[in-house]
N, C-alpha and C positions, 0 to 999 in steps of 0.2 A: 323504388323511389316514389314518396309522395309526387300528388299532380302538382302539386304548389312549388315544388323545390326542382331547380335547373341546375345539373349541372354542370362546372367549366372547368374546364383540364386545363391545368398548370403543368410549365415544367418541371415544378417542385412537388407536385404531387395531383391529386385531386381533390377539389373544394364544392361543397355543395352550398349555393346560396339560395334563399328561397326567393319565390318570382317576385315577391311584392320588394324587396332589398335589391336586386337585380334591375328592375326597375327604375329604383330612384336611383341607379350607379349609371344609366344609360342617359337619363336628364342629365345628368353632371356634365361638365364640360371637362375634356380629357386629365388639366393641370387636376383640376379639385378631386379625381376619382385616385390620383397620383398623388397627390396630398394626403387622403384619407387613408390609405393604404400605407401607405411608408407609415401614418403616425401608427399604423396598429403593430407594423412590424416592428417599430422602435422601443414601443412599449412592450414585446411578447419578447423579445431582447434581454430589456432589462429586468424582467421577470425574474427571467430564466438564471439571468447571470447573480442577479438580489438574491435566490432560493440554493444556488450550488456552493454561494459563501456558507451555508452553514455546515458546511461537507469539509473533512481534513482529506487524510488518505481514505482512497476510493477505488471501487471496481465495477465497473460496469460490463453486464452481462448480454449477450445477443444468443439469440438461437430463435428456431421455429416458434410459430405461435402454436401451434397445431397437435403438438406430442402431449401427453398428458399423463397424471401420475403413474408410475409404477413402469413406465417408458424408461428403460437404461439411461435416456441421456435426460430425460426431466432429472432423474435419482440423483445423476452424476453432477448434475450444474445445483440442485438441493443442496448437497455433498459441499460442494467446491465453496458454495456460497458460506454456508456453516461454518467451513473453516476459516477460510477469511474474516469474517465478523468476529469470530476468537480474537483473530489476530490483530483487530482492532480498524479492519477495515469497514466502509460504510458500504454498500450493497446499493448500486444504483442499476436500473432496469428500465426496460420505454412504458412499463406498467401492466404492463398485458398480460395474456393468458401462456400456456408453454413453459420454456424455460423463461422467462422471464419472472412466471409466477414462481419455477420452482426455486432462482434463486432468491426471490423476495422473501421462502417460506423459509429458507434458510435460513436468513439472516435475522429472524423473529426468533425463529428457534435457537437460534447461540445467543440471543438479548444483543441485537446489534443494529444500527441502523439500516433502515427497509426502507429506499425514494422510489419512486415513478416518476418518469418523462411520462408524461401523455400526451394524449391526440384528442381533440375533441372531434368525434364524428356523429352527427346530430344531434341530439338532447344526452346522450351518453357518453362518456370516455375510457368505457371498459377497461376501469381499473382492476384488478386482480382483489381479495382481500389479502392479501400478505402486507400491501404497501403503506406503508405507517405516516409518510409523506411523500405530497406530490406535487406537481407543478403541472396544469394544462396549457397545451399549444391549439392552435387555431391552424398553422400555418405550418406544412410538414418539415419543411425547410430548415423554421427556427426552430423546430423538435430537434432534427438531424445533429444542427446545429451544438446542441446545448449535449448532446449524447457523446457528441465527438471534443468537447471540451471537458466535460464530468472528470476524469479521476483518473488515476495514477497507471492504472493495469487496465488493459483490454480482452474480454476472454468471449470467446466464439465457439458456440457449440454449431451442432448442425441445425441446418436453416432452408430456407429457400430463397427470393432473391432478395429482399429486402435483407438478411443477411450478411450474403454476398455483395449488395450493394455498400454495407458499412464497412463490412470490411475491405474492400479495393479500395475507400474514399481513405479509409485510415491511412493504409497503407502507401496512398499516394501523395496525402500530406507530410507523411515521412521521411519518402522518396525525393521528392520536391521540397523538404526543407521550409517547409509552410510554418509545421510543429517540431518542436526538440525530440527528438525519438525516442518511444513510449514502449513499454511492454505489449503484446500483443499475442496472444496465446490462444492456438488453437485446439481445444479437446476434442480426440477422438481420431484416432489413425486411419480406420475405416471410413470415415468420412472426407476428413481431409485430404489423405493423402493420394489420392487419384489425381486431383486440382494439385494440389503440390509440386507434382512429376509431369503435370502438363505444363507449367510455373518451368519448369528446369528446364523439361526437353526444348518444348516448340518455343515460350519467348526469349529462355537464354540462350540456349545450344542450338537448335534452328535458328532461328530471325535476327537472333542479338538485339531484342525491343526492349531491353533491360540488362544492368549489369549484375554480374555475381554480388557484388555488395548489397543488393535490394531483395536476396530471396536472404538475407539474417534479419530481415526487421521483424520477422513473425518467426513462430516459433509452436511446432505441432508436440503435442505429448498424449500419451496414452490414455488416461482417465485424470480423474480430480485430484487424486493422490498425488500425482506427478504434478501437476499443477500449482499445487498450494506449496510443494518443497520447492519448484524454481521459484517462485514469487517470495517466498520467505527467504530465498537465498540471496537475491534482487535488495529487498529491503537491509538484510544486515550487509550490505557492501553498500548501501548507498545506492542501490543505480535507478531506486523510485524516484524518480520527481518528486519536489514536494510544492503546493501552491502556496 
């Protein structure tokens, strides 16, 4: 980290602001730093929500940043993305590199719409080239935010925690009755399904910290294949949301 930039962990994530900006936020007297701050959140808000109206039916993709082409599961979220975008869906990603680039490549390659969530971390927001349209956040929150509002189907490849982070938040806006209950699709059985069976045994069938009804809000399948038929099967019965 530069000498000039300090930075200050949030519970929404981490924020680097440089010293001389840090600074003039410690002059401020507590209401006015609470003032300035809200209006930035208000505005990365209605950014977000101004930029996802251009969006019909939608999929938004999670997985590792880290895996790279020719990686099974980059191939397979390419793959899944591809077909979606046939199918007329628009391909939303948090913009980044991994699966997120590979469903972005996807969705170029079937001529379908390509967004990016992004993050701004320093002078760069490490957009991927696939993403055709994008939106930057400041604030990881109101990234989160705008990920877990985007589009119709949810598809989760394998990841690390930032992953696992979306995916529990989804799943417990569902649970909780926050959101109307979303498609939620996990690729990849080898990955999944270890967490899955831990999900059965120890929170339902040990602890009871959950009821039978909340291990059907997700839904694991084998590769992309499987994927794009339950999603296509969702659509001709109606059970997509539509915004």
């Amino acid at each position: 980290m530069k000498k000039n930039t300090v930075k200050k962990i949030h519970k929404s994530g981490e924020i680097c602001l440089p010293a001389a900006t840090l600074g003039k936020l410690m002059n401020l007297p507590p209401e006015r730093v609470g003032e300035m701050r809200l209006t930035r959140i208000t505005q990365e808000f209605a950014k977000g929500f101004h930029f996802l109206r251009n969006y019909g039916k939608s999929a938004t993709f999670f997985g590792s940043a880290r895996c790279i082409a020719g990686d099974k599961h980059y191939e397979e979220a390419r793959k899944l993305a591809s077909l979606l975008a046939g199918d007329g869906f628009a391909i939303i990603t948090g913009g980044g590199p991994g699966i997120m680039e590979a469903a972005n490549k996807g969705a170029v390659e079937a001529g379908g719409q390509s967004a990016g969530i992004n993050i701004q971390l320093g002078k760069t927001q490490n957009a991927n080239p696939y993403v055709k349209e994008s939106v930057s956040f400041y604030y990881f929150f109101a990234r989160k935010v705008m990920l877990s509002f985007a589009s119709e189907v949810y598809i989760f490849f394998a990841g690390g925690f930032g992953t696992l982070d979306e995916f529990f938040e989804l799943v417990t806006l569902v649970q909780t009755r926050k959101i109307d209950p979303i498609p939620i699709i996990l690729v990849g059985e080898e990955y999944w399904n270890p967490l899955i069976k831990w999900i059965a045994k120890d929170l339902y069938e040990k602890r009871k910290n959950i009821d039978k009804e909340d291990m059907k809000i997700y839904r694991v399948v084998k590769d992309a294949t499987e994927a794009a038929k339950i999603i296509k099967k969702l659509v001709k019965k109606d059970n997509i949301r539509t915004v």
